[in-house]
C-alpha atoms as an extended CHARMM CRD file, in Angstrom:
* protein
*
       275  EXT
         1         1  UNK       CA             17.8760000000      -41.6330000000      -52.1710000000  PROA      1               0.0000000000
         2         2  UNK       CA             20.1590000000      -42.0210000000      -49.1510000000  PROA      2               0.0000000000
         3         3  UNK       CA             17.1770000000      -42.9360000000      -46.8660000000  PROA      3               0.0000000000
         4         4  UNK       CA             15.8360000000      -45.3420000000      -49.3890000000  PROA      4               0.0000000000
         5         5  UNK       CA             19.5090000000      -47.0470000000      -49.8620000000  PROA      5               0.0000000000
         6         6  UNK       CA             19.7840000000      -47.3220000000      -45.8160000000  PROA      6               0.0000000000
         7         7  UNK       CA             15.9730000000      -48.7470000000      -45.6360000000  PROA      7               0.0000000000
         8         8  UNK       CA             16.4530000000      -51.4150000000      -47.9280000000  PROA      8               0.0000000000
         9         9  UNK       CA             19.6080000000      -52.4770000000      -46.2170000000  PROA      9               0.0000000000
        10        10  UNK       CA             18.0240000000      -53.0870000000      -43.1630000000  PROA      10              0.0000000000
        11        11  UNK       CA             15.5400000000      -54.3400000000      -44.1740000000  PROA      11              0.0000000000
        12        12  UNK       CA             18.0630000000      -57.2410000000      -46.2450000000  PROA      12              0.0000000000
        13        13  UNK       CA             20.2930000000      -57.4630000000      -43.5460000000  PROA      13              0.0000000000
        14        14  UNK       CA             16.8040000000      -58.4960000000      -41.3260000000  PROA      14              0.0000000000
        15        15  UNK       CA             15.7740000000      -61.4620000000      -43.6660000000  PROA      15              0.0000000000
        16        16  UNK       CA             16.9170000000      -64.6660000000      -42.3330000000  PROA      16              0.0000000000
        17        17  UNK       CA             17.4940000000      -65.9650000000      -45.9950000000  PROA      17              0.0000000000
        18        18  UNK       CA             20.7240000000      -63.4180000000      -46.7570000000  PROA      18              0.0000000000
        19        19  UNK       CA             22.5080000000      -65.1180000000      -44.0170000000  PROA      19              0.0000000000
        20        20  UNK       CA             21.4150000000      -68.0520000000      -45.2590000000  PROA      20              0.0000000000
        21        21  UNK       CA             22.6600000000      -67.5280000000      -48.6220000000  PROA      21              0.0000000000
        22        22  UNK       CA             26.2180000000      -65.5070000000      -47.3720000000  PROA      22              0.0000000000
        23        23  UNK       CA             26.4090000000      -68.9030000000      -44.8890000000  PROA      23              0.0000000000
        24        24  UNK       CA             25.6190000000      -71.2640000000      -46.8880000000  PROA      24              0.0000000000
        25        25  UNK       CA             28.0800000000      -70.0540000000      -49.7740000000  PROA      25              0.0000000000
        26        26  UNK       CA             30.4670000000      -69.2640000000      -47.6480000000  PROA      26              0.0000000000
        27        27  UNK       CA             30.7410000000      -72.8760000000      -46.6020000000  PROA      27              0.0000000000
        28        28  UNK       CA             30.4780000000      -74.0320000000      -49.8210000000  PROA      28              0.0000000000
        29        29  UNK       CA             33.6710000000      -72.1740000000      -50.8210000000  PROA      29              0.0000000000
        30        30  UNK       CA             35.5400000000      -73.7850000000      -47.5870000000  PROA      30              0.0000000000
        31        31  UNK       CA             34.3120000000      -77.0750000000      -49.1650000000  PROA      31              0.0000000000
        32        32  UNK       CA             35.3680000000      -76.9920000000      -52.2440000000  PROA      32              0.0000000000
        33        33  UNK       CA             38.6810000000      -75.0660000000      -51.9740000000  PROA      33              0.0000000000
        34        34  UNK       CA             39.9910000000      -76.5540000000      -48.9340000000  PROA      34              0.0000000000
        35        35  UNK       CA             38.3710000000      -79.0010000000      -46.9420000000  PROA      35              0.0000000000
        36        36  UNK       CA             37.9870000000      -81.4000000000      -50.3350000000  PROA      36              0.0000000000
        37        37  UNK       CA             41.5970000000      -80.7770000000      -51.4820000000  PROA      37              0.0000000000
        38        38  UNK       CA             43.4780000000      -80.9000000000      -47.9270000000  PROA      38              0.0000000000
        39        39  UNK       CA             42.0020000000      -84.2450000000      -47.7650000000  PROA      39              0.0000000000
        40        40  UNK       CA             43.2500000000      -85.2810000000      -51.0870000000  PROA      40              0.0000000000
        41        41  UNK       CA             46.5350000000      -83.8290000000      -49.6960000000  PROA      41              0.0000000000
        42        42  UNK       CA             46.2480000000      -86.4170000000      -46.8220000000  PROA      42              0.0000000000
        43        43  UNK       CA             45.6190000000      -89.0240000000      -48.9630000000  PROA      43              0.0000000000
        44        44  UNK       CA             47.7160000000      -88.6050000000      -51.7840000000  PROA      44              0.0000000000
        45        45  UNK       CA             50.3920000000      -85.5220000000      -51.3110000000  PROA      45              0.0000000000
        46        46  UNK       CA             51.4850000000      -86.1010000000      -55.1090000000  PROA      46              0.0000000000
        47        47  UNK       CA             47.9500000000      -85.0490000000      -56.3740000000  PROA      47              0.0000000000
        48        48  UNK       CA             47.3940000000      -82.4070000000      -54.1160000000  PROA      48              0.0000000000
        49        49  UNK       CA             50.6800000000      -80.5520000000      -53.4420000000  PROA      49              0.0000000000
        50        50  UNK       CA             50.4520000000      -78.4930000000      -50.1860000000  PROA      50              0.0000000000
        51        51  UNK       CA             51.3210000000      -74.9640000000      -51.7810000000  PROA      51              0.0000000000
        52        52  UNK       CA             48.3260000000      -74.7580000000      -53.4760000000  PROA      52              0.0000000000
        53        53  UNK       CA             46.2680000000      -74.7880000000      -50.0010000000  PROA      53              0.0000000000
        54        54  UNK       CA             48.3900000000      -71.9630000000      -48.2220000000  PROA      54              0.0000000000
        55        55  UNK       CA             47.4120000000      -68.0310000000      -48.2600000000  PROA      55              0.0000000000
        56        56  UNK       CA             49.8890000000      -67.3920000000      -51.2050000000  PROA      56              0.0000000000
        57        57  UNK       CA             47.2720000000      -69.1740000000      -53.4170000000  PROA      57              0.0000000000
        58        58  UNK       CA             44.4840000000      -68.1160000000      -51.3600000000  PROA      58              0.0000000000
        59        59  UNK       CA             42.9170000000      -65.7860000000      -54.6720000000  PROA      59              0.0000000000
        60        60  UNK       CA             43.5740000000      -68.6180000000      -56.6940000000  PROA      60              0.0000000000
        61        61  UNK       CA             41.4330000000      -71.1330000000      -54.5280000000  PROA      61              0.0000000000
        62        62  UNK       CA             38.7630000000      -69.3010000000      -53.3250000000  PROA      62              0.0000000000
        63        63  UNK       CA             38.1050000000      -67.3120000000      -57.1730000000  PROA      63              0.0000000000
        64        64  UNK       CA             37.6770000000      -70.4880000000      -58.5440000000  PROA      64              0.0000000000
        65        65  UNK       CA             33.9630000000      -71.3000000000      -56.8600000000  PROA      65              0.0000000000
        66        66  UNK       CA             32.6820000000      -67.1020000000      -58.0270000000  PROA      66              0.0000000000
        67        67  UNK       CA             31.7290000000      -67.7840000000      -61.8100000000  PROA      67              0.0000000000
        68        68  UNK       CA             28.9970000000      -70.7830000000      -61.1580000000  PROA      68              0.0000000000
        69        69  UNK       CA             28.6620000000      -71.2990000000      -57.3700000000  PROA      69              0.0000000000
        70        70  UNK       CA             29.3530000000      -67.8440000000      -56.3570000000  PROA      70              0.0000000000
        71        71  UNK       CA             27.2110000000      -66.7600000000      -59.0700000000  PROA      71              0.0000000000
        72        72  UNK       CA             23.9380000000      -68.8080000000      -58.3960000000  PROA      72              0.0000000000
        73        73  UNK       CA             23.9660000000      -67.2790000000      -54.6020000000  PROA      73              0.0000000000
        74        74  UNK       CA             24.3460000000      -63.9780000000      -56.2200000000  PROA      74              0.0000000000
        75        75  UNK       CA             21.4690000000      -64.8570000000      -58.3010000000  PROA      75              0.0000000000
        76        76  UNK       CA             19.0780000000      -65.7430000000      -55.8760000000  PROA      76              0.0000000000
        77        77  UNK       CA             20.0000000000      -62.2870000000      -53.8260000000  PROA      77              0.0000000000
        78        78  UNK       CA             19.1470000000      -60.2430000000      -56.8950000000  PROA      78              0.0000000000
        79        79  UNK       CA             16.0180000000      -62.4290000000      -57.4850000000  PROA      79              0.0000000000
        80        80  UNK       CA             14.8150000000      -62.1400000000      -53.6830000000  PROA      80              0.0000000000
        81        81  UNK       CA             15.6900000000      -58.2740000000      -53.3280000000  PROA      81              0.0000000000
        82        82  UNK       CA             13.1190000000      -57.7410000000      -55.8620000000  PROA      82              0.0000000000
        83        83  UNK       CA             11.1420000000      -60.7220000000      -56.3890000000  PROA      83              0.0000000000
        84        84  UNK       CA             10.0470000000      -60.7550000000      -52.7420000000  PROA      84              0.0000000000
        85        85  UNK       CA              7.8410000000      -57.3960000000      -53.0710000000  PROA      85              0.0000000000
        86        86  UNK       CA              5.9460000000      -59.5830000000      -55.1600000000  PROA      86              0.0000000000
        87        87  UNK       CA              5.2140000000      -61.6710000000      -53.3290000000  PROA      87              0.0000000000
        88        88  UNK       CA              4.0010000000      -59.8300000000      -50.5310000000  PROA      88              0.0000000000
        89        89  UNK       CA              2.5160000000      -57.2120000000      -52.3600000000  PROA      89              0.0000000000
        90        90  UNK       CA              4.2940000000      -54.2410000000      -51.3960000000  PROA      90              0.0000000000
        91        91  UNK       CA              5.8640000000      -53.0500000000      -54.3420000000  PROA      91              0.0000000000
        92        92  UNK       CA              2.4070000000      -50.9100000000      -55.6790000000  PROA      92              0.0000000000
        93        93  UNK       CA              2.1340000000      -49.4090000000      -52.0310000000  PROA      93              0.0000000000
        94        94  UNK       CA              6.3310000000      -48.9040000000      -52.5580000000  PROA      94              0.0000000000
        95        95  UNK       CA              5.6310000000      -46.7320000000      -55.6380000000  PROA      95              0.0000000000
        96        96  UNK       CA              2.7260000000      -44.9150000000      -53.8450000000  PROA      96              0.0000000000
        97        97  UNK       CA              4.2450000000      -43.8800000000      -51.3690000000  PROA      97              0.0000000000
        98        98  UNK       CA              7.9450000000      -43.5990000000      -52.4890000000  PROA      98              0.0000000000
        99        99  UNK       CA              9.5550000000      -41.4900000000      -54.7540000000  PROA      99              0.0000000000
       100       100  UNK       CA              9.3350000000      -42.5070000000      -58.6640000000  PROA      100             0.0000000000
       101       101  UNK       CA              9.9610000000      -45.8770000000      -60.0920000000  PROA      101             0.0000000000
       102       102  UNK       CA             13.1750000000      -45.8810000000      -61.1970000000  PROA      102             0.0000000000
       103       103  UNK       CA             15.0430000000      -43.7830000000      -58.1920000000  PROA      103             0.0000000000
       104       104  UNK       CA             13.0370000000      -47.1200000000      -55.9700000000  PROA      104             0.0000000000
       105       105  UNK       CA             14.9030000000      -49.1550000000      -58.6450000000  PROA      105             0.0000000000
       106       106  UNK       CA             18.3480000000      -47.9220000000      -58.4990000000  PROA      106             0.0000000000
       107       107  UNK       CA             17.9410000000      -47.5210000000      -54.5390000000  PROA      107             0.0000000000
       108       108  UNK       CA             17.1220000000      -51.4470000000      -54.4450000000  PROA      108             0.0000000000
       109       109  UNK       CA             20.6350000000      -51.8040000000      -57.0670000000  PROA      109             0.0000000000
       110       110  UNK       CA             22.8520000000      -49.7220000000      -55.1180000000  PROA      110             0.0000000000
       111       111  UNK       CA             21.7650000000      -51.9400000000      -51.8780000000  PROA      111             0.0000000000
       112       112  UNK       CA             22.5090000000      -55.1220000000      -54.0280000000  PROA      112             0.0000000000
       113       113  UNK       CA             25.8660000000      -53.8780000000      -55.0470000000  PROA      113             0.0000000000
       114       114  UNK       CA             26.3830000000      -53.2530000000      -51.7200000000  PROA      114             0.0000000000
       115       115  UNK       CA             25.1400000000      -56.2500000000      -49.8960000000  PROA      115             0.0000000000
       116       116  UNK       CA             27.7320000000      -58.2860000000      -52.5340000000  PROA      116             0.0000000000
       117       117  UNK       CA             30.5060000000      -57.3940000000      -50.6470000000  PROA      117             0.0000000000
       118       118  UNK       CA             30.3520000000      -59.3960000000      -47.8160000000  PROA      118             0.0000000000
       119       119  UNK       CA             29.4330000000      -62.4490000000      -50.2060000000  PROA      119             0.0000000000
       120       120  UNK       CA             33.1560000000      -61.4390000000      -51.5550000000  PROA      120             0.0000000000
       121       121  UNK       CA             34.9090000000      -60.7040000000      -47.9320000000  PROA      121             0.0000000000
       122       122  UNK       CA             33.0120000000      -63.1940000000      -45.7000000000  PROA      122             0.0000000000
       123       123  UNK       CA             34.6770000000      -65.7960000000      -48.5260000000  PROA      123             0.0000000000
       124       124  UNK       CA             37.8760000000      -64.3400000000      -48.9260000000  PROA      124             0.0000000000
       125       125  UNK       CA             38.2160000000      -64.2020000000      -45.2330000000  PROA      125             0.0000000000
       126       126  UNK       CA             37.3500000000      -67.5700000000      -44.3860000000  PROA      126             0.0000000000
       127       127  UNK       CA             39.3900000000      -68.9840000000      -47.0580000000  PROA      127             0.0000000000
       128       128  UNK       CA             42.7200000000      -67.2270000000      -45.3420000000  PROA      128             0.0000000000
       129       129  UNK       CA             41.4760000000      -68.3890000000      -41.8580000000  PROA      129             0.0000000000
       130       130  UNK       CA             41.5540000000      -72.5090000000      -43.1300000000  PROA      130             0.0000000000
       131       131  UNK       CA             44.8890000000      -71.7650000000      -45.4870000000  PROA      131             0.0000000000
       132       132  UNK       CA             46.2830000000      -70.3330000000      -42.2060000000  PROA      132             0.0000000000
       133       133  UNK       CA             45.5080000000      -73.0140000000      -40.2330000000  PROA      133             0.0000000000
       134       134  UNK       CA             46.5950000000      -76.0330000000      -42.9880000000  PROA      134             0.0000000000
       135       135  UNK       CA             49.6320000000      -74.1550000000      -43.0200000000  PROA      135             0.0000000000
       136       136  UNK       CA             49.9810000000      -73.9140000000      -39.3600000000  PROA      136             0.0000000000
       137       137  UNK       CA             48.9830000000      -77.7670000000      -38.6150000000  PROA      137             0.0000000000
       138       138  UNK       CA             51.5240000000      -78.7150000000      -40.9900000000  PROA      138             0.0000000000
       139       139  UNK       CA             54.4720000000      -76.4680000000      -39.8180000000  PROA      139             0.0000000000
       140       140  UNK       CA             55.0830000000      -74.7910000000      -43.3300000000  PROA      140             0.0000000000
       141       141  UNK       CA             55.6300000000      -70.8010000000      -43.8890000000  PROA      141             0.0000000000
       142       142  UNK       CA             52.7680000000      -68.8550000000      -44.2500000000  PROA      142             0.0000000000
       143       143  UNK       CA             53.4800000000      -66.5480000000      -47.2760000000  PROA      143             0.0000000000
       144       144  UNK       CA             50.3340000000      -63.5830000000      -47.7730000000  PROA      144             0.0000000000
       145       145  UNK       CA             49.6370000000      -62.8500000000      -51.7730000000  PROA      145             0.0000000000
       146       146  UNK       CA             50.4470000000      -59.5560000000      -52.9550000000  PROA      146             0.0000000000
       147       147  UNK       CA             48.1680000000      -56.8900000000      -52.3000000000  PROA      147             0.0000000000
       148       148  UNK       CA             47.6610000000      -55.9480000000      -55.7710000000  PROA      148             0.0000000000
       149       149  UNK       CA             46.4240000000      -59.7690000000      -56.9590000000  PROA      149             0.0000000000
       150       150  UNK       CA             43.7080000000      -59.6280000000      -53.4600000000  PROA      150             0.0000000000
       151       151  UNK       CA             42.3500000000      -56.3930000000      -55.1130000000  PROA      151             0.0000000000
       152       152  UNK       CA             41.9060000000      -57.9080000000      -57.9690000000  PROA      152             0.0000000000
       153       153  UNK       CA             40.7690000000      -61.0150000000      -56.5780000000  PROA      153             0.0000000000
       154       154  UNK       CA             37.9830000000      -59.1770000000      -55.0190000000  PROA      154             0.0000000000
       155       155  UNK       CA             36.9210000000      -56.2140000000      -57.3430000000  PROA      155             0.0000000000
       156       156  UNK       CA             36.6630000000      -59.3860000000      -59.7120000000  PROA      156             0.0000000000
       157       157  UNK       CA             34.9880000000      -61.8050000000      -57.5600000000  PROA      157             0.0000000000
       158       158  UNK       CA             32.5600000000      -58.8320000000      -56.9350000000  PROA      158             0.0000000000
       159       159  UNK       CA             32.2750000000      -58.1890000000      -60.7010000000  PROA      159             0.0000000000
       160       160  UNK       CA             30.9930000000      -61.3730000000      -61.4420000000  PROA      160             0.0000000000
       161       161  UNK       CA             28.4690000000      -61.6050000000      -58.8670000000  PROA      161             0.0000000000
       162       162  UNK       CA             27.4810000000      -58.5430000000      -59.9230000000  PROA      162             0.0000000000
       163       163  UNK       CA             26.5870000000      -59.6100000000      -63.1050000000  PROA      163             0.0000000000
       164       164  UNK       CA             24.2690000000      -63.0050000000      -61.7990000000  PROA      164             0.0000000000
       165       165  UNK       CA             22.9760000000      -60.7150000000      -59.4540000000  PROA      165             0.0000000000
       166       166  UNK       CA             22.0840000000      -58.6650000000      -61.9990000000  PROA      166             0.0000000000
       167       167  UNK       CA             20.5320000000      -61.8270000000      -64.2270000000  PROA      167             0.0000000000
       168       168  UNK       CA             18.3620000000      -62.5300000000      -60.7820000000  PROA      168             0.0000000000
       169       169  UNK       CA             16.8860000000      -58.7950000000      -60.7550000000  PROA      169             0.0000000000
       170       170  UNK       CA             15.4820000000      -59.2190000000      -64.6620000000  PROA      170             0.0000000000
       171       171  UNK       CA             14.0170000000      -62.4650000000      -63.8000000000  PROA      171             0.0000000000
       172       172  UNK       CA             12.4410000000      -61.6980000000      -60.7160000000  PROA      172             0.0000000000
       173       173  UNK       CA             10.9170000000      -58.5180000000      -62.5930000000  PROA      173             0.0000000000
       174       174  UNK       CA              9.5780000000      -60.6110000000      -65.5870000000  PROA      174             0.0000000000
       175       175  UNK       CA              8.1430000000      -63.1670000000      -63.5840000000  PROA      175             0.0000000000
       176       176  UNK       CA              6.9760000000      -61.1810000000      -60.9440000000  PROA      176             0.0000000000
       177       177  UNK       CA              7.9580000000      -63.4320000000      -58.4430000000  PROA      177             0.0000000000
       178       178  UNK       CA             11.0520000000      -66.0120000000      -56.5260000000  PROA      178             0.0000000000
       179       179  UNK       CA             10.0560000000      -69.4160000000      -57.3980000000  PROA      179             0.0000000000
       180       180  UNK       CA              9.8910000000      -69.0020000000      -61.0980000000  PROA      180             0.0000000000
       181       181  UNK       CA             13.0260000000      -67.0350000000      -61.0210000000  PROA      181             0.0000000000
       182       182  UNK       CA             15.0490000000      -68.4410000000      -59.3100000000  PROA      182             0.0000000000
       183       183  UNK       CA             14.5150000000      -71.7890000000      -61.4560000000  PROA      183             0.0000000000
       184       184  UNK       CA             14.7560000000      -70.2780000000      -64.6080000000  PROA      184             0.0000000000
       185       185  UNK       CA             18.1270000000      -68.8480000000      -63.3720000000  PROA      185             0.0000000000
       186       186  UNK       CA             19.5100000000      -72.3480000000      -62.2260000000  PROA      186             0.0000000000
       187       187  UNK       CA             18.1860000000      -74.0010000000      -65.4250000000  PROA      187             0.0000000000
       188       188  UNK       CA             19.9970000000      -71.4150000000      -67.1930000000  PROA      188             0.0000000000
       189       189  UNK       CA             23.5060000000      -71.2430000000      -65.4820000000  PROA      189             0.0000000000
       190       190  UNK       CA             23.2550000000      -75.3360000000      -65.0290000000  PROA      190             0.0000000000
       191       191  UNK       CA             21.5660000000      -76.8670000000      -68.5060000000  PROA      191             0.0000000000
       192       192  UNK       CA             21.9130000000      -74.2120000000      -70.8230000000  PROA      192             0.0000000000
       193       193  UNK       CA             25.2380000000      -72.8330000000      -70.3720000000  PROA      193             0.0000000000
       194       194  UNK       CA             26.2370000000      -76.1380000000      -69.1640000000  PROA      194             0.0000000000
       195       195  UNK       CA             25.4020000000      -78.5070000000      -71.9720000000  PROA      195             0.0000000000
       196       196  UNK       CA             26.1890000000      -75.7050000000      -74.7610000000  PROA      196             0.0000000000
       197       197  UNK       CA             29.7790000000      -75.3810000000      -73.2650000000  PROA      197             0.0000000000
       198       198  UNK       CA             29.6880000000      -78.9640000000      -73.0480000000  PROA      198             0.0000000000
       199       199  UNK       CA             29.3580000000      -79.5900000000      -76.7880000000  PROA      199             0.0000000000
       200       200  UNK       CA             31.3710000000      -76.6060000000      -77.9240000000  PROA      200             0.0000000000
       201       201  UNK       CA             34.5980000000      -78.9720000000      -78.1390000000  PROA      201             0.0000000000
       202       202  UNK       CA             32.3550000000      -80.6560000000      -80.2470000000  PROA      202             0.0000000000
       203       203  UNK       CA             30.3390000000      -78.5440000000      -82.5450000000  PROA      203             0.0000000000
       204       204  UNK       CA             32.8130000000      -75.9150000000      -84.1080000000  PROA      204             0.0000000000
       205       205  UNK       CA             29.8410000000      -73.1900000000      -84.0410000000  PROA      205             0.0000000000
       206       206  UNK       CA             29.0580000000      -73.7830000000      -80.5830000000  PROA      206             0.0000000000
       207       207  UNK       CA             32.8560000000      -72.9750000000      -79.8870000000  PROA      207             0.0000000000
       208       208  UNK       CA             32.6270000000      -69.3920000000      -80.7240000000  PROA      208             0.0000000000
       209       209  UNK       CA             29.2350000000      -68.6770000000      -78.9070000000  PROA      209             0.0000000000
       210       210  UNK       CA             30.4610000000      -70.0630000000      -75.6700000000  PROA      210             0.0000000000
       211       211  UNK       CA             32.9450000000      -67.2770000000      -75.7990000000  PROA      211             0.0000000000
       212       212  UNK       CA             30.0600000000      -64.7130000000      -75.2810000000  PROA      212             0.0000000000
       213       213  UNK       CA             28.1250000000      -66.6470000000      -72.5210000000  PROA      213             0.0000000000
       214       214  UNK       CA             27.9420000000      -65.1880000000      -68.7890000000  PROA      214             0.0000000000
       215       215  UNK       CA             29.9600000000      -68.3910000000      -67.5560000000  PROA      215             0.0000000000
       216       216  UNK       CA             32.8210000000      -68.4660000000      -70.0170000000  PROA      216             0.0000000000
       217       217  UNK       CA             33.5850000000      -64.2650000000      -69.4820000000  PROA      217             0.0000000000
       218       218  UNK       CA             33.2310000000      -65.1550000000      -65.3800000000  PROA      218             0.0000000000
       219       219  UNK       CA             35.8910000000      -68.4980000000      -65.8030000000  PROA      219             0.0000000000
       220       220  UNK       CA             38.8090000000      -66.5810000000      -67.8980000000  PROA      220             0.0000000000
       221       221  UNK       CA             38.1670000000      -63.2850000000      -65.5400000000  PROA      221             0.0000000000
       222       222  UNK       CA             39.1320000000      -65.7580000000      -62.7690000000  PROA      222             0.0000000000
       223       223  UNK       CA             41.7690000000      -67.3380000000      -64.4420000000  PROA      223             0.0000000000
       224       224  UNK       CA             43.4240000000      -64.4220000000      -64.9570000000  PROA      224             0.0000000000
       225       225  UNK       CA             43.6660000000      -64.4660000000      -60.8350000000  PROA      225             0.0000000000
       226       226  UNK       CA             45.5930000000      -67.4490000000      -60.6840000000  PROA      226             0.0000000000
       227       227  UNK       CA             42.9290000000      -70.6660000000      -61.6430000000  PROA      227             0.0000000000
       228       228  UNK       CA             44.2550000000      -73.0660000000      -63.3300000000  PROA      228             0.0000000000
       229       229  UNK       CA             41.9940000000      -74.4700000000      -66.4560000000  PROA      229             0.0000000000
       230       230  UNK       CA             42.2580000000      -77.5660000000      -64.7020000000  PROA      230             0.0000000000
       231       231  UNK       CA             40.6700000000      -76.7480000000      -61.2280000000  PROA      231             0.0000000000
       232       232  UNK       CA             37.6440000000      -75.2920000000      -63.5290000000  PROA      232             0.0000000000
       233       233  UNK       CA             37.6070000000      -78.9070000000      -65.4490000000  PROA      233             0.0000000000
       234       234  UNK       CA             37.2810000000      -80.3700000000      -61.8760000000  PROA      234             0.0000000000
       235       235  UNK       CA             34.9170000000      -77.9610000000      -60.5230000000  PROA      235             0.0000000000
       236       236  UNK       CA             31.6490000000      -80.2010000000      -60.3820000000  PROA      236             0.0000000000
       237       237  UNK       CA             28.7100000000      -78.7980000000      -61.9240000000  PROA      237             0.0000000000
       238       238  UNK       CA             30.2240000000      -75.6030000000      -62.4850000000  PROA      238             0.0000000000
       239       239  UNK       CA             32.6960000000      -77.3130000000      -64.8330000000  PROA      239             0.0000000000
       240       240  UNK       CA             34.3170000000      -75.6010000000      -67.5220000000  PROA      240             0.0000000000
       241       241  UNK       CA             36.6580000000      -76.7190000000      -70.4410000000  PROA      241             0.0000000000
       242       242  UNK       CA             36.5820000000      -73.8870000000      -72.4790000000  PROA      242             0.0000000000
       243       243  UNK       CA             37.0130000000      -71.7980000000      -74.3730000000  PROA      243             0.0000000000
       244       244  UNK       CA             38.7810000000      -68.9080000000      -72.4100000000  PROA      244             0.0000000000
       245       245  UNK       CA             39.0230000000      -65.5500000000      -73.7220000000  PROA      245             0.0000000000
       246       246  UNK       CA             40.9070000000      -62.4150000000      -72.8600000000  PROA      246             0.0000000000
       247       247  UNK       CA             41.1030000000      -60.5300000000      -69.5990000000  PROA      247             0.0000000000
       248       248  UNK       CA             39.9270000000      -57.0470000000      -71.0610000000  PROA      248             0.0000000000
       249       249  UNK       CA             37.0240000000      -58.9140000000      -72.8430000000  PROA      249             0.0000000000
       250       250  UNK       CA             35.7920000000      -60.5750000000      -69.4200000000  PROA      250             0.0000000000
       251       251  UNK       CA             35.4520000000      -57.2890000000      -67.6740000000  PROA      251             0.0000000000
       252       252  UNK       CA             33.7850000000      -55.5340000000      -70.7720000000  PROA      252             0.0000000000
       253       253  UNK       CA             31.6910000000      -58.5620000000      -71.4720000000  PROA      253             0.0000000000
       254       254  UNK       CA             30.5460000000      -59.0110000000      -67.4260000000  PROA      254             0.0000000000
       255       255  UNK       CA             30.2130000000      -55.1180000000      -67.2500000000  PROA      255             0.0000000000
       256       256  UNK       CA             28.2950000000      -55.1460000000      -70.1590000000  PROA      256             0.0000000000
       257       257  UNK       CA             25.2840000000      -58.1130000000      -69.5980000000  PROA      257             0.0000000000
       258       258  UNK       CA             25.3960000000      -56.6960000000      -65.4890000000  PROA      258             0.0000000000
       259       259  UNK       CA             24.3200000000      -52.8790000000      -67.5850000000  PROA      259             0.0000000000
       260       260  UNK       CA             21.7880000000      -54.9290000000      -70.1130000000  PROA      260             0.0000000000
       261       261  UNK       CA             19.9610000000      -57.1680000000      -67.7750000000  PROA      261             0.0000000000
       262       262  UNK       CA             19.2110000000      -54.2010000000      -65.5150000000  PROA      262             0.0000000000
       263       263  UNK       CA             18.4440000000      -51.4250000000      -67.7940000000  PROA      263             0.0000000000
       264       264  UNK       CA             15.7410000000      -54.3020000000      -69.5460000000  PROA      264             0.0000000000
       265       265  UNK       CA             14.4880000000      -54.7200000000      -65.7460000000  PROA      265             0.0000000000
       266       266  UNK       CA             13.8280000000      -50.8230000000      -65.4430000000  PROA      266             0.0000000000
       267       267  UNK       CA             12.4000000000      -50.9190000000      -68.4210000000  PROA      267             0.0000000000
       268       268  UNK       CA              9.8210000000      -52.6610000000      -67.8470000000  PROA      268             0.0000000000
       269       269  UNK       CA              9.4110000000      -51.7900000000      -63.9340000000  PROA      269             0.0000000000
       270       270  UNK       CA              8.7420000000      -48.3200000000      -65.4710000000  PROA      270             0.0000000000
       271       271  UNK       CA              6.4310000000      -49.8360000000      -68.1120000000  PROA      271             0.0000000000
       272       272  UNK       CA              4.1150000000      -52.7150000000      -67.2630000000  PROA      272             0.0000000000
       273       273  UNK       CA              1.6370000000      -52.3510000000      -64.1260000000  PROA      273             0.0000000000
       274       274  UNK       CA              3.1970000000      -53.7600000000      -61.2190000000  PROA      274             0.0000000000
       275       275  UNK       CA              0.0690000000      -55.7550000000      -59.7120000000  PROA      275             0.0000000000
């Protein structure tokens, strides 16, 4: 198991398109959290006040982009971890030659759950690099947050990847594939989730579904960490008004569609023929 674990590691860590995800969403997060609001800052000090872009309110800033953007780039790692011995056909020779089905499977999840946590630190860490240096260019105090709200910060940042990673490993089994996956994923997380949660402010029915959707748990586990319900209102297409539930039912809900999606995938990795 420990071999397997290590092999699929380096073999991850080898593919040019993790660093392209952990880049590219790490840049995003820059982006969005600071490079967008400092200049707001610049322009217009009264909408943007300055505290909100120091490393006190680092958690706050950089959990805001995990549930959607975060999430999506999660979503393609799951889907490509698995989807990709599809595609190049390795995945019967994998089970030949390997041990059974399912210790292959939870070698390939413990490597996910690992490779998550530099999506969560390489973030984290560039976030307090660019608050640092706002704070530095404009000759304030640099104040760290506590350590107990970073550990949250990033056991629930990592939580809710977790879970869209998850998502991306059913897919990719069902479909057998990336492309299909990987789409289906997006369309989910952008139109489906999107437009329902869109209309639930609308539609009284719709209003208590939402409350049970992937996106809605991620949003009030984050908000919990300091994100306000208006930085999620302004958060582009990962925009969310609502509604927000409790803390304790974000973690059981997250924890609980993360177990779901991947006991279906072993399910049926151990059932259907994989060619």
């Amino acid at each position: 198991m420990t071999g397997s674990i290590r092999a699929e590691l380096l073999v991850l860590r080898k593919r040019s398109s993790t660093w392209i995800l952990l880049g590219t969403w790490t840049a995003l997060g820059l982006a969005f959290a600071y490079a967008v609001p400092y200049a707001t800052f610049r322009d217009n000090p009264a909408e943007q006040p300055l505290s909100e872009l120091l490393p006190q309110a680092v958690v706050g800033n950089v959990a805001t982009g995990f549930p959607f953007f975060g999430g999506v780039f999660a979503l393609m790692l799951g889907v490509l971890l698995f989807g990709s011995e599809y595609g190049w056909g390795t995945l019967k020779t994998l089970f030949t030659q390997r041990p059974p089905r399912l210790q292959v499977f939870a070698a390939k999840l413990v490597t996910l759950g690992i490779a998550l946590v530099p999506f969560v630190l390489a973030v984290y860490a560039a976030g307090f690099a660019a608050s640092s240096a706002i704070g530095l260019y404009e000759g304030t105090d640099l104040d760290a947050p506590s350590w107990t709200l970073l550990l949250r910060g990033i056991a629930g940042g990592w939580l809710v990847l977790a879970a869209w990673g998850a998502l991306g490993v059913l897919l990719a089994v069902l479909s057998r594939g990336t492309a299909l996956a990987i789409g289906i994923g997006i369309l989910y997380a952008l139109v489906i989730e999107g437009l329902l949660s869109a209309l639930s402010s609308e539609v009284s029915l719709l209003d208590r579904l939402v409350e049970y959707f992937l996106r809605a748990n991620a949003y009030s586990l984050v908000e919990r960490l300091g994100v306000s319900a208006g930085d999620v209102r302004e958060n582009g297409p990962g925009s969310f008004e609502g509604p927000f539930v409790g803390g304790p039912q974000a973690v059981l809900a997250l924890t609980l569609y993360a177990a779901v999606f991947l006991g279906l995938a072993g399910w049926v990795l151990r059932r259907r023929d994989v060619t």
